[in-house]
C-alpha positions in Angstrom: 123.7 168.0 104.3 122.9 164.8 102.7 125.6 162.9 105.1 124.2 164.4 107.9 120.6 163.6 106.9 121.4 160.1 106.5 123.4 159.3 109.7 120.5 161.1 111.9 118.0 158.7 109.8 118.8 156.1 108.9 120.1 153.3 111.4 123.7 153.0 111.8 124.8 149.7 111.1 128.4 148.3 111.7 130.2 146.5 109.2 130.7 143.7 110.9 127.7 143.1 112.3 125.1 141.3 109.6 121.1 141.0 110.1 120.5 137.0 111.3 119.0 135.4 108.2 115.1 134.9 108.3 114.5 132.0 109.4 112.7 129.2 106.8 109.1 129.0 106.8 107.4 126.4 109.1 107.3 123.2 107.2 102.6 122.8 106.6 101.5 120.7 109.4 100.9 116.9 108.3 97.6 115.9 107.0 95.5 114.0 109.4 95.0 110.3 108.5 91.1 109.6 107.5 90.5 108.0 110.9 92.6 107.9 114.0 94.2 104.3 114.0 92.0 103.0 117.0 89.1 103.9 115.5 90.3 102.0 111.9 91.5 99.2 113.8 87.9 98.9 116.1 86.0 98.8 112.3 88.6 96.5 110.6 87.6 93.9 113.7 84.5 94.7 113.6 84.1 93.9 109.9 85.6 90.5 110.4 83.5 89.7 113.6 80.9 90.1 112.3 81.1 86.7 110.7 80.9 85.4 114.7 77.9 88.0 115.1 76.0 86.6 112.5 75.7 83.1 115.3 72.9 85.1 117.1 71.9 88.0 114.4 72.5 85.7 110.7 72.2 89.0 109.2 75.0 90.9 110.7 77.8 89.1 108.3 76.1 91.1 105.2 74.6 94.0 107.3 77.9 95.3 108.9 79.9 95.2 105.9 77.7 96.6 104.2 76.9 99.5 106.2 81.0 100.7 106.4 81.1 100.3 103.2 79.0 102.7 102.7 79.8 105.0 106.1 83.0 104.6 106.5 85.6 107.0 104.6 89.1 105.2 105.7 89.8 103.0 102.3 91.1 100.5 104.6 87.7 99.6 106.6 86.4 99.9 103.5 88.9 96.9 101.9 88.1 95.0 105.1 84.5 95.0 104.7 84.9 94.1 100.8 87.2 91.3 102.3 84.1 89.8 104.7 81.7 90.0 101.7 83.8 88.5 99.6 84.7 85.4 102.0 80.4 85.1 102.8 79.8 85.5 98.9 82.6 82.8 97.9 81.4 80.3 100.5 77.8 80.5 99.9 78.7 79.8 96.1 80.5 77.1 97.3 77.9 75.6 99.2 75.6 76.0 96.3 78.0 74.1 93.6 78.9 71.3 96.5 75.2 70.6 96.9 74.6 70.4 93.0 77.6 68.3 93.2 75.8 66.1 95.3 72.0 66.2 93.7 73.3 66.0 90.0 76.1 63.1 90.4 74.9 59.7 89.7 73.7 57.8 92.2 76.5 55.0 91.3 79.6 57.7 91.7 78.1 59.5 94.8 79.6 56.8 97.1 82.8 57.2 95.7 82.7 60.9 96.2 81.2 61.2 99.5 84.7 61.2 100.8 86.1 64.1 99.2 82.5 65.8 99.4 83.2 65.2 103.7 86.6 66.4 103.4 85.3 69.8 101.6 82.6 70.2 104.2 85.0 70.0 106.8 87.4 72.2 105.3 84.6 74.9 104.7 83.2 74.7 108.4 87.1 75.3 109.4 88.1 77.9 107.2 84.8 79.7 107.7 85.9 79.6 112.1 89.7 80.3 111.4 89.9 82.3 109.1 88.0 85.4 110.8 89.7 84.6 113.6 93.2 84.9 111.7 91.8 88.1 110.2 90.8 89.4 113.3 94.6 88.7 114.7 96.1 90.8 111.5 93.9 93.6 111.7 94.4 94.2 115.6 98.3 93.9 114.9 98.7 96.1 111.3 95.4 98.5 111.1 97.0 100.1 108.1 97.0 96.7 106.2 93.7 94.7 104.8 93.7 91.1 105.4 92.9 89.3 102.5 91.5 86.0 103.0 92.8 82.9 101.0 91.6 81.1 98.2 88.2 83.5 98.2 86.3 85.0 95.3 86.6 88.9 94.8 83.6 90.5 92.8 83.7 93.2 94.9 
């Protein structure tokens, strides 16, 4: 009876034949970047433009960094905009100690150091238009990377 009861119940399964295997779980879907890359790349620029900006709103080269620093959640825009500040901060201060430079050397030595005092001006007013601009260049070609400008200051 037990035979009998177990062939009419229970599903008859050759020998040969074998159940497929399960198949594996679905690998959990990737985790979404903080911002799509257009959107970190449109920031990152914006971040270094606004060093250009600041020609008709002087403002804007503290005011947009400023503001993704503190709205923006992609640690890369964020970098960025700690990049511009850093670059405005470091040639402000040396602005500051060129003109003490200039007010505190002796009248005698200043001739002998207007020179080099013309040299660093020069360099400053190209570095502040090139740089940016080379910034600009990196962050439209590697979004994923912050540029870090040369020889700069970085308190923040």
């Amino acid at each position: 009876m037990t035979r009998e009861w177990a062939q009419n119940f229970l599903p008859q399964v050759d020998r040969d034949e074998r159940s497929p295997l399960p198949e594996p779980p679905s690998p959990p879907p990737a985790s979404k970047p903080a911002i799509a890359d257009s959107t970190r790349r449109t920031l990152a620029i914006l971040c270094h433009a606004s060093c250009f900006i600041a020609v008709i709103f002087p403002l804007a080269i503290i005011v947009i960094p400023v503001v993704l620093i503190l709205t923006s959640q992609d640690h890369v825009v964020k970098r960025n905009a700690a990049e511009v500040l850093n670059f405005v901060v470091s040639l402000i201060l040396y602005g500051v100690v060129g003109s003490l430079w200039v007010v505190l050397t002796p009248e005698s030595l200043r001739f002998l150091l207007l020179p080099l005092l013309i040299f660093l001006l020069i360099g400053a007013s190209l570095a502040s238009l090139l740089l940016p601009l080379i910034a600009i260049i990196h962050c439209a070609q590697t979004p994923d990377q912050p540029y870090r400008y040369p020889l700069i200051l970085h308190p923040f």
